[in-house]
C-alpha positions in Angstrom: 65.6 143.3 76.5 63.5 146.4 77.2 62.3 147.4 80.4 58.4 149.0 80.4 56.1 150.6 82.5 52.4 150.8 82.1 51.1 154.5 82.2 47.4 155.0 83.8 45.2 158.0 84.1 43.0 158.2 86.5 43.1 154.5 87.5 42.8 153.7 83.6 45.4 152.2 81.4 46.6 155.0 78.9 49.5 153.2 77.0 52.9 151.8 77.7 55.8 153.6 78.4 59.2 151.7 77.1 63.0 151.8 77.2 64.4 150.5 73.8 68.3 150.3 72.6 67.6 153.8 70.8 65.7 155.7 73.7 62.2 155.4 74.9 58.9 155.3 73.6 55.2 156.0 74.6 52.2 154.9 72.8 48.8 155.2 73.7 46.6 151.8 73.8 43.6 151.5 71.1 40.7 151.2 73.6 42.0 153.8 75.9 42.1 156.3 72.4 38.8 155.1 71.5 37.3 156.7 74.4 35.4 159.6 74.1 36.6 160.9 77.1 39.9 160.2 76.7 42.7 162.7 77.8 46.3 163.3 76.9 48.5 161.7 79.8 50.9 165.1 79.2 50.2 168.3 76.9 53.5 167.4 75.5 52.0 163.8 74.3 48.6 164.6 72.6 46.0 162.0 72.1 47.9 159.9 68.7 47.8 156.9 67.6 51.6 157.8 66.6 54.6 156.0 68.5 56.1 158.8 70.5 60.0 158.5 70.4 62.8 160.7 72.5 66.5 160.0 72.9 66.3 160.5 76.2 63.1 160.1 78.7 60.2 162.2 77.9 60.5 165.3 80.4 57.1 164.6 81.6 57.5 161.5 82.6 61.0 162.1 83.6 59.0 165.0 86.2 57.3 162.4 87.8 60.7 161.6 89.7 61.2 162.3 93.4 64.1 164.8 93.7 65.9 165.8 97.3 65.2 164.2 100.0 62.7 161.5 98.5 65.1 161.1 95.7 67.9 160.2 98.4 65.8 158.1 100.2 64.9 155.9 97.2 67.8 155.5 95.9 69.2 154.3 99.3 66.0 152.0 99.7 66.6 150.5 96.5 69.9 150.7 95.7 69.1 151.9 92.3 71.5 154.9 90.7 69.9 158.2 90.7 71.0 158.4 86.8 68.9 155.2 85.9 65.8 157.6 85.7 63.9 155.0 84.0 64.3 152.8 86.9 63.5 155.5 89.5 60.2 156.2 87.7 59.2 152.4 87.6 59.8 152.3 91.2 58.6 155.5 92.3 55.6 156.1 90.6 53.5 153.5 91.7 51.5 156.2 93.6 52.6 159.7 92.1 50.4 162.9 92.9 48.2 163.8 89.9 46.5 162.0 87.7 49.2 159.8 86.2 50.8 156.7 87.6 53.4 154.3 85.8 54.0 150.9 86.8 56.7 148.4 85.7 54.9 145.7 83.1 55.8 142.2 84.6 56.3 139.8 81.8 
């Protein structure tokens, strides 16, 4: 079973962020492509109706992660380990600075 979190940019669904068996993968949603003010949620994932696919956790996203402190502090709160990044991003990016935000997909 994969675990996913839905990427927004500013407050609009930009595609769907997943953990497979092989990695992750990011792929940007139809509608949000078809608009024509549509912007890239990272200069390292251009506007594509490709499937984006990494090993490991796209740096950007990956980024988004508290470290110090607020990393400590989540990880206690949660009792999640601070090498499950893709956990710490689903539960820590609900309200990121900036314009993205990812939130875990509920089945």
């Amino acid at each position: 079973m994969s675990r996913k979190g839905l990427v927004y940019f500013q407050d609009t669904l930009a595609g769907v962020l997943a953990e497979t068996d092989d990695g992750y993968e990011f792929t940007y949603q139809a509608n949000y492509l078809e608009n024509k003010n549509a912007k890239p949620v990272s200069l390292t994932l251009p506007l594509s109706t490709q499937k984006y696919e990494s090993k490991v956790l796209f740096a950007f996203f990956d980024g988004l992660i508290p470290e110090g402190w607020l990393l400590d502090l989540a990880t206690t709160h949660w009792k999640v380990k601070s090498n499950d990044r893709f956990e710490l991003l689903l539960l820590t990016c609900r309200d990121a600075i900036g314009a993205v935000t990812v939130i875990p997909e509920i089945d």
